[in-house]
BALOBA-1460 file (C-alpha; in Angstrom, 3 decimals):
// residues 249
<rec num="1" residu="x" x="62.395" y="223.943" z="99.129"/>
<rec num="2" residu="x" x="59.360" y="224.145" z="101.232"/>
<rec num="3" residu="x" x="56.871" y="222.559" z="103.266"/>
<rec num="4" residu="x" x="53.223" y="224.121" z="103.003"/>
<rec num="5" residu="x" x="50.135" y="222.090" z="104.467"/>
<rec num="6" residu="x" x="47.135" y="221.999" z="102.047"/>
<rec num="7" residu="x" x="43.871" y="220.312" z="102.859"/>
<rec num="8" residu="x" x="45.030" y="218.871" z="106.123"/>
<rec num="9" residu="x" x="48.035" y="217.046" z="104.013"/>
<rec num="10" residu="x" x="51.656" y="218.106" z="104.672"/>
<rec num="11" residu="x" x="52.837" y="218.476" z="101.050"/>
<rec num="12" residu="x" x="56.597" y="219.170" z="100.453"/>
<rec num="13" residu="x" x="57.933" y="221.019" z="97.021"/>
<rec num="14" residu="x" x="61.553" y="221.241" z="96.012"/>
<rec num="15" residu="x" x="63.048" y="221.453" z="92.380"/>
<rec num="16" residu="x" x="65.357" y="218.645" z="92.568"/>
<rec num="17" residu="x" x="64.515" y="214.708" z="93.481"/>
<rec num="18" residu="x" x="67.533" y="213.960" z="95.713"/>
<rec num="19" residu="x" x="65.905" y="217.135" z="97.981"/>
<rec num="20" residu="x" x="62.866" y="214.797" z="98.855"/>
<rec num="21" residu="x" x="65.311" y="212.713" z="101.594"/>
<rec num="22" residu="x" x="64.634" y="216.084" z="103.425"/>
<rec num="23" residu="x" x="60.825" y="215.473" z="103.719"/>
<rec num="24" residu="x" x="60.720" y="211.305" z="103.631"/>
<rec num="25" residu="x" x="63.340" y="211.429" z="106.804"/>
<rec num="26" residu="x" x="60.321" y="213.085" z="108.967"/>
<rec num="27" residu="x" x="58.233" y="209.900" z="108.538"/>
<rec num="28" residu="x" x="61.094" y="207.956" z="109.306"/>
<rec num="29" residu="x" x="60.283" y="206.396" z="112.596"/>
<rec num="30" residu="x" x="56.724" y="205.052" z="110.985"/>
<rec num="31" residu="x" x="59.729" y="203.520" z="108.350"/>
<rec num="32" residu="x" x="57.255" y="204.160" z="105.570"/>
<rec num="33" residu="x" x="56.596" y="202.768" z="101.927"/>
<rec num="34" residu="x" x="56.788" y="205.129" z="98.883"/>
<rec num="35" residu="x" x="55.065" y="204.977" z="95.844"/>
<rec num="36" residu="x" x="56.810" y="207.554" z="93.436"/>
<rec num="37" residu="x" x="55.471" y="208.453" z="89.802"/>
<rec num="38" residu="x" x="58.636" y="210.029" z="87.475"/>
<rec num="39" residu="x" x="59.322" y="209.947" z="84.108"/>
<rec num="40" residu="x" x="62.607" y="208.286" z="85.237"/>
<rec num="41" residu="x" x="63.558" y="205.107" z="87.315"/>
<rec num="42" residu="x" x="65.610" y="207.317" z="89.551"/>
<rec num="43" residu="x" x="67.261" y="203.754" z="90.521"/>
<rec num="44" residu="x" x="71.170" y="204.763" z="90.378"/>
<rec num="45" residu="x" x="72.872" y="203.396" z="93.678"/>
<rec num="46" residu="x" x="73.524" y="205.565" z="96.697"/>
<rec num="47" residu="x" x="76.865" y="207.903" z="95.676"/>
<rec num="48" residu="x" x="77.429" y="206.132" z="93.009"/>
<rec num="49" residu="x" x="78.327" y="209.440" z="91.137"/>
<rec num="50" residu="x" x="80.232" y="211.066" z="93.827"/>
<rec num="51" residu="x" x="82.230" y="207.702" z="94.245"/>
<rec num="52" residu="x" x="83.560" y="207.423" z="91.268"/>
<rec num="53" residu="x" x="85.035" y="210.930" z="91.227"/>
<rec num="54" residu="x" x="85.809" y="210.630" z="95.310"/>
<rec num="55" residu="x" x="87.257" y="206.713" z="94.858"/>
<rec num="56" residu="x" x="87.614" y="207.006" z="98.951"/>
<rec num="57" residu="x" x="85.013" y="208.612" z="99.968"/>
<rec num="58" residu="x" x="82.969" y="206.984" z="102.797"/>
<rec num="59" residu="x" x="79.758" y="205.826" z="101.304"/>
<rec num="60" residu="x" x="78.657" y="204.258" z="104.824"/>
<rec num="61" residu="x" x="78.727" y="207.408" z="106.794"/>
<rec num="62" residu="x" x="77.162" y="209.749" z="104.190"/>
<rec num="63" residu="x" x="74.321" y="206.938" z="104.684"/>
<rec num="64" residu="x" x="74.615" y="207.465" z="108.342"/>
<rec num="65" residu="x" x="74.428" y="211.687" z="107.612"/>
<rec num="66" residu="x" x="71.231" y="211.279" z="105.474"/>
<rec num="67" residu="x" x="69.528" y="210.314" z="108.570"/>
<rec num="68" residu="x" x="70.381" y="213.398" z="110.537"/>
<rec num="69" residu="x" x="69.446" y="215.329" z="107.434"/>
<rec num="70" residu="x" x="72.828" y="216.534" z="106.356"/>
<rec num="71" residu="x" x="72.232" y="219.065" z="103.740"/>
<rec num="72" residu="x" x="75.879" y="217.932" z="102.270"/>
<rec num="73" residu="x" x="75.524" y="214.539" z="102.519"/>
<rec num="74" residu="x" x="71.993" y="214.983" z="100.437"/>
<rec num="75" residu="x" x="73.103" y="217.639" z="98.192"/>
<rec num="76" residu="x" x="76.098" y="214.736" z="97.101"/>
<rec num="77" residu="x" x="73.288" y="212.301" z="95.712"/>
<rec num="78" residu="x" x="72.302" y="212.670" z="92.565"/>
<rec num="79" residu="x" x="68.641" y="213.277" z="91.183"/>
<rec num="80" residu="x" x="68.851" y="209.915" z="90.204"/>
<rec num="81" residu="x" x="69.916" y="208.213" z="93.666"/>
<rec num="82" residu="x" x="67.940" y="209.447" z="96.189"/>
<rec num="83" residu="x" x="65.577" y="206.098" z="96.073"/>
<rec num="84" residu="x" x="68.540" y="203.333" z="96.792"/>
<rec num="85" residu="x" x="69.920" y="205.444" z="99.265"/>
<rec num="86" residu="x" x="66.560" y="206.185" z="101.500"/>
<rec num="87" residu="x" x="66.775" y="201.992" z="100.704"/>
<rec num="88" residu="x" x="70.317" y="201.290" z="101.659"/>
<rec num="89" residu="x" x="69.951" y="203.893" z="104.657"/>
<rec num="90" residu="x" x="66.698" y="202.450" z="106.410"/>
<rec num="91" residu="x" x="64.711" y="205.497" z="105.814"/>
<rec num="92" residu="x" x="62.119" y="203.775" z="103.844"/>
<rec num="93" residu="x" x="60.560" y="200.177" z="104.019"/>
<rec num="94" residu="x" x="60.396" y="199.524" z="100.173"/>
<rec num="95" residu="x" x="59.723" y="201.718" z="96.992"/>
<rec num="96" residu="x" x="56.871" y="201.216" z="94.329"/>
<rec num="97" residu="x" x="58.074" y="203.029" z="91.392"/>
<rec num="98" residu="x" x="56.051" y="203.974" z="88.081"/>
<rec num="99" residu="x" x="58.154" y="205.248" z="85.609"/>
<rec num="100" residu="x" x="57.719" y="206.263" z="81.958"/>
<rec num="101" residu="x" x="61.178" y="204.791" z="80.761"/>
<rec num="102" residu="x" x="62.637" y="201.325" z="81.349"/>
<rec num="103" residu="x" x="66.001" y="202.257" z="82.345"/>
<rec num="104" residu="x" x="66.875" y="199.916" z="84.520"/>
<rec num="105" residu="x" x="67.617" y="196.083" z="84.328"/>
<rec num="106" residu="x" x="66.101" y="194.094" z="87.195"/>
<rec num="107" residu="x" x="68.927" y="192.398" z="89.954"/>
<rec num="108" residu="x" x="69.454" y="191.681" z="93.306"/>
<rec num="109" residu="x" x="68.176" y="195.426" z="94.230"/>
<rec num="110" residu="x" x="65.276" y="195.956" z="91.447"/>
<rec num="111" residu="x" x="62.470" y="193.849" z="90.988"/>
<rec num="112" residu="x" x="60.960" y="194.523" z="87.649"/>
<rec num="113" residu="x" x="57.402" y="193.878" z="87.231"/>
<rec num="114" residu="x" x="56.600" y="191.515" z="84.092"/>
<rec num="115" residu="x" x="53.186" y="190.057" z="82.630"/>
<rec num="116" residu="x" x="54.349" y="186.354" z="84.158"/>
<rec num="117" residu="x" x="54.237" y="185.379" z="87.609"/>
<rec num="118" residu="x" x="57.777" y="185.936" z="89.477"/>
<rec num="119" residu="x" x="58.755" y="185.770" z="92.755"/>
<rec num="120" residu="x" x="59.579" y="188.567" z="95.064"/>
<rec num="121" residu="x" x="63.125" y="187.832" z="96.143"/>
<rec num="122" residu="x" x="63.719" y="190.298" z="99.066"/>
<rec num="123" residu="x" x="64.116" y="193.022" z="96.802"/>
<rec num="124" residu="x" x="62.899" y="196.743" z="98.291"/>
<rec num="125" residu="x" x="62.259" y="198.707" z="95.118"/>
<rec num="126" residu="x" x="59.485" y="197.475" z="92.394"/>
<rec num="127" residu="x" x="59.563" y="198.681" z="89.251"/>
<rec num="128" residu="x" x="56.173" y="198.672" z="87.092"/>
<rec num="129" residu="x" x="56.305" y="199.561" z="83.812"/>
<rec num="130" residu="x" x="54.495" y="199.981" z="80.824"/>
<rec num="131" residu="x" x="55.329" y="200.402" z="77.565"/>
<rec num="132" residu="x" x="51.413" y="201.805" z="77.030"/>
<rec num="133" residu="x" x="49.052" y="203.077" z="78.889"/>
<rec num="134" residu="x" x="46.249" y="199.978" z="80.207"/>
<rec num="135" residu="x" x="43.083" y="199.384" z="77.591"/>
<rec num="136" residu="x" x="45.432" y="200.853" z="74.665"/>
<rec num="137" residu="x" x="44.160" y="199.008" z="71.847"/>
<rec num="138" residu="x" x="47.363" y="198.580" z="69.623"/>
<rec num="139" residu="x" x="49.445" y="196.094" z="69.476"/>
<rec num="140" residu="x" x="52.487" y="196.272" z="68.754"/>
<rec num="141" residu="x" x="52.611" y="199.582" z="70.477"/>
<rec num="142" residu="x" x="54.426" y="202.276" z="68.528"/>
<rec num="143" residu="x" x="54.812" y="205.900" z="67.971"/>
<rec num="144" residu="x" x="51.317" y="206.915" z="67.729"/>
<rec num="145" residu="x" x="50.801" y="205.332" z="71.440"/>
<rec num="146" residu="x" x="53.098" y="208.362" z="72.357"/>
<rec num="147" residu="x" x="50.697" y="211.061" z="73.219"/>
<rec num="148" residu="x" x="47.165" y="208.908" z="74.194"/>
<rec num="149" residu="x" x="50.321" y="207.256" z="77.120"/>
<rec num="150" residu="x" x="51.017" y="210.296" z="78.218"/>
<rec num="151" residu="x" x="47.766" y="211.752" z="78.134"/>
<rec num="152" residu="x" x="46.767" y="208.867" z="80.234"/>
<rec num="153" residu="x" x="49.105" y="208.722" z="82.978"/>
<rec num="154" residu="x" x="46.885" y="209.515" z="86.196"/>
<rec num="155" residu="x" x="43.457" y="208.063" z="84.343"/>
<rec num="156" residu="x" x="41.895" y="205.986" z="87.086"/>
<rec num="157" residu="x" x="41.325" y="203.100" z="84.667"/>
<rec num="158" residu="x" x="45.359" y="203.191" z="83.941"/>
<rec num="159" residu="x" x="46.214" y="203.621" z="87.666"/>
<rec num="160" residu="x" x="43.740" y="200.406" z="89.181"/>
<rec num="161" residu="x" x="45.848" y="198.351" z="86.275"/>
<rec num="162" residu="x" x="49.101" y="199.649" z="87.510"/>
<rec num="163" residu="x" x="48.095" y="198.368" z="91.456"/>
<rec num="164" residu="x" x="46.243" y="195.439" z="90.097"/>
<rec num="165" residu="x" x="50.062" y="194.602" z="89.599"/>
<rec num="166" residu="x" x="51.319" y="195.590" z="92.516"/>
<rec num="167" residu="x" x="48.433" y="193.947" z="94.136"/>
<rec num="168" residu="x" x="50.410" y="190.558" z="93.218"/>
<rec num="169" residu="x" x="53.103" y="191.315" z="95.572"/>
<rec num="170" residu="x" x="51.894" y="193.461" z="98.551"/>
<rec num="171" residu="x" x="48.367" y="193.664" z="100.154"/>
<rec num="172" residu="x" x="47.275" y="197.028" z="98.961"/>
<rec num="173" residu="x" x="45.989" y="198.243" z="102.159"/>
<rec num="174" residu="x" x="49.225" y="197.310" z="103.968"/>
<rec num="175" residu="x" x="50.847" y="199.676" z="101.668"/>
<rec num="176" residu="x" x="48.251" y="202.356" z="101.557"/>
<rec num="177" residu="x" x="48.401" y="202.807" z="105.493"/>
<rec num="178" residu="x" x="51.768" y="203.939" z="105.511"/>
<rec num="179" residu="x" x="52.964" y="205.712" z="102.384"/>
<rec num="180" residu="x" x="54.268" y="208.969" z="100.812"/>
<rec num="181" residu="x" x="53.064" y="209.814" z="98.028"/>
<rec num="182" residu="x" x="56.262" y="211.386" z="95.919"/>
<rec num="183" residu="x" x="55.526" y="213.226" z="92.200"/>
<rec num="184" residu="x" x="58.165" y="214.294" z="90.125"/>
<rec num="185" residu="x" x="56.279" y="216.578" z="88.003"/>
<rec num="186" residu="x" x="58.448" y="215.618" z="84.809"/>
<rec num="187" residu="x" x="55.863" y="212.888" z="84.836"/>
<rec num="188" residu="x" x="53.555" y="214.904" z="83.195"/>
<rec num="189" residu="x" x="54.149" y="215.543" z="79.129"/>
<rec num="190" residu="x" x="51.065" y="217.208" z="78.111"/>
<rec num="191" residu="x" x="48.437" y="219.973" z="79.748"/>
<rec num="192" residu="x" x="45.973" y="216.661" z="79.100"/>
<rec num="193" residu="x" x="47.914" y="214.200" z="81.438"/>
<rec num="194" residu="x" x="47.332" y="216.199" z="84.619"/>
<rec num="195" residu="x" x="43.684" y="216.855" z="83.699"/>
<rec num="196" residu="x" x="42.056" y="213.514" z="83.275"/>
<rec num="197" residu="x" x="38.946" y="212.281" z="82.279"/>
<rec num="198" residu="x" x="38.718" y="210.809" z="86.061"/>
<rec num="199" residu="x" x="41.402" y="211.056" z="88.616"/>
<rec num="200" residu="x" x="39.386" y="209.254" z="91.146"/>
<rec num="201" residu="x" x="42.005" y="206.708" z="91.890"/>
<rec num="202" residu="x" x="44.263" y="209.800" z="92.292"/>
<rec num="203" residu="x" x="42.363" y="211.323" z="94.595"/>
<rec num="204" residu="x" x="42.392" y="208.259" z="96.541"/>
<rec num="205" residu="x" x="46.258" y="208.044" z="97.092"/>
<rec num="206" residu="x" x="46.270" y="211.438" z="97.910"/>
<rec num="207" residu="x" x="43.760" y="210.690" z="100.887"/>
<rec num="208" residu="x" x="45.509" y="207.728" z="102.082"/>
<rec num="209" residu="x" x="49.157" y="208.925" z="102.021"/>
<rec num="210" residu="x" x="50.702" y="210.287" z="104.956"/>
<rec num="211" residu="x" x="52.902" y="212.932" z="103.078"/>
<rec num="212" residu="x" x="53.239" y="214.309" z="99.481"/>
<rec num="213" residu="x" x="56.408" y="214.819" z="98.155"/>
<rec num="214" residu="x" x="56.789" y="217.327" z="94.530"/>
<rec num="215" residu="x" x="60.250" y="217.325" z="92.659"/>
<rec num="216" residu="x" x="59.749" y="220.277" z="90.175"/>
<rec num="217" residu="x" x="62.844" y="219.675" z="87.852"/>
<rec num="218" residu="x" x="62.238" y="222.115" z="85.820"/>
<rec num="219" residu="x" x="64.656" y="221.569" z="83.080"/>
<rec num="220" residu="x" x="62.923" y="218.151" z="81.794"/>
<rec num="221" residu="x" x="59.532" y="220.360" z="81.752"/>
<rec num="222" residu="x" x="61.103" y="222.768" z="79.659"/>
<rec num="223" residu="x" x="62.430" y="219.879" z="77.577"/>
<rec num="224" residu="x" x="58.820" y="217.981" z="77.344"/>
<rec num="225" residu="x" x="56.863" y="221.644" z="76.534"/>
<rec num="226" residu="x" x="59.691" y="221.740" z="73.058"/>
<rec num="227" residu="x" x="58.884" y="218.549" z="72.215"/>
<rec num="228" residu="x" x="55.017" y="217.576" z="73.532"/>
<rec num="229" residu="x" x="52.678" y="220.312" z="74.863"/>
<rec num="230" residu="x" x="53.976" y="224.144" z="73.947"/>
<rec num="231" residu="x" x="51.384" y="225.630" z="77.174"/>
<rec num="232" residu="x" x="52.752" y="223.015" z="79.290"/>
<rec num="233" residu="x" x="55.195" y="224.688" z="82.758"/>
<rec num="234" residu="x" x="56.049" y="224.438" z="85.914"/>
<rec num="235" residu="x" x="54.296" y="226.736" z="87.928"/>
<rec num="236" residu="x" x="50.922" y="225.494" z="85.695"/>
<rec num="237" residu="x" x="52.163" y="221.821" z="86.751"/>
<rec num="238" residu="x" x="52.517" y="222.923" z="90.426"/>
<rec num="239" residu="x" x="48.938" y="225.316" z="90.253"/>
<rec num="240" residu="x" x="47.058" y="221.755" z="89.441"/>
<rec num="241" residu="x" x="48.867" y="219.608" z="91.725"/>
<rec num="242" residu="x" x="48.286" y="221.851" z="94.546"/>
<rec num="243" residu="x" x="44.428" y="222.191" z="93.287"/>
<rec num="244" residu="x" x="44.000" y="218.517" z="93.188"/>
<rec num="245" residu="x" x="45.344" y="218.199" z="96.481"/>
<rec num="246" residu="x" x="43.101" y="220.515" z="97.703"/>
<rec num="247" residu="x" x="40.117" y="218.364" z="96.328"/>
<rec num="248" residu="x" x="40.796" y="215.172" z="98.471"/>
<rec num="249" residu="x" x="38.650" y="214.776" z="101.905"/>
């Protein structure tokens, strides 16, 4: 894990997604939004791993712990859980995920974007997925979508339709002027996806948010450059991330 400063911005890097509670729980007192792109939901509840092998354990003070940035109590979280419980804790306001999955069902804690109007029902973490990437021209969508979605992940015309969205449910600039930014880099597939045709909209977030936060998980790269993009890696990931970054006035 580390914190480095680039362009003015602090940006923090650490290999797995639970490690992020490290960084978010400095901008806690500004009790900020975060908008998080991942290839997963990352929407497991707090412990919920750890409690079912320790039936006893107590979930409410590891919550507590978070807070004072235990490095047990956050090293206990799963990859996968670090989002309810910076929730559940009070770290963060509410979450706007982006995900390349649908792996989780909406409920009383998830609020799952759809194409028809809903209502927000005090839920804290939004969910917007997309089976495609916006302006795809197939319908159905099917396995030839595969590549041209992943390819098109931070394109600004895919991004405004993600917060176009959003929009629905939050004034954007409410959420812009107190955010962290949080990438886990298994987001990316191919070389292509993290070099755009225009990553204005990008470029954007990155100026607005207060923080960056970079989950490497390197395994899930190694998994996507077998099956996707053979030159695609971590430290090439990390190079452009940290170049883009450097971009942004």
């Amino acid at each position: 894990m580390e914190e480095i400063t680039i362009n003015d911005k602090r940006v923090f890097i650490c290999e797995h997604h639970n490690q992020v509670l490290h960084f978010w729980n400095k901008f806690g007192a500004d009790n900020p939004f975060v908008l998080t792109f991942d290839h997963h939901t990352d929407l497991k509840k707090a412990y919920q791993a750890h409690h079912y092998r320790n039936p006893d354990a107590d979930i409410s003070n590891l919550l507590t712990l978070i807070l004072q940035d235990d490095d047990n109590a956050i090293n206990l979280l799963r990859h996968d859980e670090h989002i309810d419980a910076a929730i559940v804790s009070g770290m963060i306001r509410m979450a706007f995920v982006v995900p390349l999955e649908d792996g989780m069902n909406e409920g009383e804690r998830i609020f799952k974007l759809r194409q028809a109007d809903q209502e927000l029902k005090n839920q804290k973490i939004i969910v917007n997925y997309t089976p495609c990437f916006y302006q795809c021209p197939k319908m159905p969508h099917n396995d030839d979508c595969t590549i041209p979605r992943f390819n098109a992940v931070i394109e600004t015309f895919h991004l405004e339709g993600l917060f176009r969205a959003f929009d629905r449910y939050i004034e954007r600039d409410e959420m812009l002027e107190n955010f962290i930014l949080d990438i886990d880099l298994d987001y990316f597939h191919t070389i292509k996806s993290i070099n755009p045709d225009d990553i204005t909209f990008l470029k954007y977030l990155i100026s607005r948010a207060k923080g960056i936060s970079i989950a490497k998980e390197s395994a899930f790269i190694d998994t996507w450059k077998e099956a996707h993009d053979k030159e695609l890696s971590v430290d090439y990931l990390l190079d452009r991330i940290k170049k883009i970054i450097s971009e942004c006035h």
